[in-house]
NUDREN-987432 format. One record per residue (C-alpha): residue number from 0; x, y, z. Coordinates in steps of 0.001 Angstrom, whole numbers, plus 500000, padded with zeros to 6 digits. Layout:
+-----+--------+--------+--------+
:   n :   east :  north :     up :
+-----+--------+--------+--------+
: NUM :      X :      Y :      Z :
...
+-----+--------+--------+--------+
END
This chain:
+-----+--------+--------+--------+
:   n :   east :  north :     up :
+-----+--------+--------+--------+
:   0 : 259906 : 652053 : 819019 :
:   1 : 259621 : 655538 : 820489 :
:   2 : 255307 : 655800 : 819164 :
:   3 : 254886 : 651842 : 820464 :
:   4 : 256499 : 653023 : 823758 :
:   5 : 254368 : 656214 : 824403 :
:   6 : 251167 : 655295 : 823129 :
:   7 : 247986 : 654834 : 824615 :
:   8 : 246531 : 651357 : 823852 :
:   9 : 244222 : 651033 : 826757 :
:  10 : 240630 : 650322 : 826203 :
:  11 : 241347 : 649433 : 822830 :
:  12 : 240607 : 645673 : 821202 :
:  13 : 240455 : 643696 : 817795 :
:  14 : 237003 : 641672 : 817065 :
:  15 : 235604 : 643513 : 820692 :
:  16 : 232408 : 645516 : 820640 :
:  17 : 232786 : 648748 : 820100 :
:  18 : 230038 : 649755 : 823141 :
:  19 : 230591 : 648044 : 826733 :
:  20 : 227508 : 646455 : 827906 :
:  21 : 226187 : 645851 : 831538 :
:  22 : 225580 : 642319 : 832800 :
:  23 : 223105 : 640911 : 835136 :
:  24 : 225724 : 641482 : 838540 :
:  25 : 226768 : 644518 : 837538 :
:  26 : 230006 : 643684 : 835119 :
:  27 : 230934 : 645899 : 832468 :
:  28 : 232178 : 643867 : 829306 :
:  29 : 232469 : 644087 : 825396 :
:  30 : 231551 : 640915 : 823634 :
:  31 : 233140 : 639535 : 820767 :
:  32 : 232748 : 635774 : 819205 :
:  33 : 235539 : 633109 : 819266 :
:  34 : 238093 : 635225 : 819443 :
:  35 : 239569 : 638522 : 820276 :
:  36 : 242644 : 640831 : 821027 :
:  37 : 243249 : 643157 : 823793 :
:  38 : 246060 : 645067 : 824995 :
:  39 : 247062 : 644961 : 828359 :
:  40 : 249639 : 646442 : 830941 :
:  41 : 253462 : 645450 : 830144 :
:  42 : 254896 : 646151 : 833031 :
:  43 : 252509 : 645176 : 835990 :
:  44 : 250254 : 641961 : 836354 :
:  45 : 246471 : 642233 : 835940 :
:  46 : 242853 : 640491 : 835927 :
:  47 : 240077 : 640996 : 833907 :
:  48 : 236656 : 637986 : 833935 :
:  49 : 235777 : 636587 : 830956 :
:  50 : 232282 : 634460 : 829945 :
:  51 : 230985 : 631955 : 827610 :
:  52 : 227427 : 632197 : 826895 :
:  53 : 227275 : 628261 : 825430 :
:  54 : 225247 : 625613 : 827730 :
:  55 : 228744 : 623440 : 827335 :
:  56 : 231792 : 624381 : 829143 :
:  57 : 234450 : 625480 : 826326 :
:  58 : 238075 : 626196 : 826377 :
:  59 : 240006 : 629684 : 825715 :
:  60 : 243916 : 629865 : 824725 :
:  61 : 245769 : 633111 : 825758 :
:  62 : 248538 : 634082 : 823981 :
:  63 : 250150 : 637171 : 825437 :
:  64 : 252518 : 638848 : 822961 :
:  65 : 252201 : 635827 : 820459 :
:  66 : 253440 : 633389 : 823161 :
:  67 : 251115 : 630741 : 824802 :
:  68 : 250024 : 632447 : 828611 :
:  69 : 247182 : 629874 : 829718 :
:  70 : 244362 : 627669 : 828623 :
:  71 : 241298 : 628534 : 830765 :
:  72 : 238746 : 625822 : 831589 :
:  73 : 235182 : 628170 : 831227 :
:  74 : 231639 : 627150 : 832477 :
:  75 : 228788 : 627763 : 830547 :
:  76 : 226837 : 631120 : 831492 :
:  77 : 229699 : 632427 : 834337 :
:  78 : 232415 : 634676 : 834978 :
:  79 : 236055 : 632902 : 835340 :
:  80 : 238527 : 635760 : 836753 :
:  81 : 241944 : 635344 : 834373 :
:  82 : 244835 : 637122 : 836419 :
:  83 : 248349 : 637480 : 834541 :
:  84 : 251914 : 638396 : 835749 :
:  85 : 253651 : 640966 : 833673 :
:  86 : 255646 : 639680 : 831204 :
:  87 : 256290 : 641519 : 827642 :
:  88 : 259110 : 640552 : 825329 :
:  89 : 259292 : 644353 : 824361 :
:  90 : 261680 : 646251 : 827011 :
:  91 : 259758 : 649554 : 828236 :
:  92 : 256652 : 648582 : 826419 :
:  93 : 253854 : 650180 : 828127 :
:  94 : 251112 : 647358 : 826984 :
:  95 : 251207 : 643782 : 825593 :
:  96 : 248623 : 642139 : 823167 :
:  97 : 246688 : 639399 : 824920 :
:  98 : 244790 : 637163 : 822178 :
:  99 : 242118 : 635504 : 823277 :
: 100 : 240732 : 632402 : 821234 :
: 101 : 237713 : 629340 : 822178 :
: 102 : 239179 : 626357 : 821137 :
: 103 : 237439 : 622991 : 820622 :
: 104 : 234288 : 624707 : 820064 :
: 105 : 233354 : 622397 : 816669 :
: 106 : 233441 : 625228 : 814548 :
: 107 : 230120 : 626077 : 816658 :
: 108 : 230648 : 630298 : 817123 :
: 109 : 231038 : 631014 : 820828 :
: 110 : 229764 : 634416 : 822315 :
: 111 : 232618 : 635892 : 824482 :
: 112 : 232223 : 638661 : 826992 :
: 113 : 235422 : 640158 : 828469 :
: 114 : 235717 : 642411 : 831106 :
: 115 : 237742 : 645132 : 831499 :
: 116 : 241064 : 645155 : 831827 :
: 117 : 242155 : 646099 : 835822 :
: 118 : 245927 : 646567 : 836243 :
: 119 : 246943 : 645487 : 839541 :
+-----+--------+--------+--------+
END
């Protein structure tokens, strides 16, 4: 409990790149394909975009510490902004995991890119 409680999980993600990239606009983002994990302030809300590059719209569940959060309608080709409350099940956690997976895709892979992670 102590190690979970006092270390540093930011900037770090399952199935993410491992480089950030720069999108036309300007946005910073790691990409990753039908699903991913990041790890996310505990004890604050925050937003981060995220961005399908499909030509159909597609559908993304978040799960934030294994619990449903949302299911996000996403356009084809553009950034939706996701913003969260806080809300861990882990008292004095300092971050939460938020998974991140396309559903109803077909089984067709789907090319994420997330943003980073602002607290707010």
């Amino acid at each position: 409990a102590s190690a979970r409680a006092h270390a540093d999980f930011e900037h770090l993600g399952i199935g993410l790149s491992e480089r950030w990239e720069m999108a036309p606009g300007g946005v910073r983002y790691r990409s990753a394909s039908n699903e991913a994990s990041l790890f996310v302030p505990a004890d604050r809300p925050f937003r981060f975009s995220v961005r399908v590059r499909t030509t159909a719209a597609a559908r993304i569940e978040l799960r934030l510490d294994g619990r449903p959060a949302d299911i996000l309608s996403v356009q084809p080709d553009q950034w939706t902004d996701v913003t969260l409350p806080a809300r861990s099940i882990w008292r004095g956690a300092r971050f939460s995991r938020l998974d991140l997976r396309v559903v109803d895709s077909g089984g067709a892979p789907v090319a994420l890119w997330i943003s980073k992670v602002e607290p707010l």
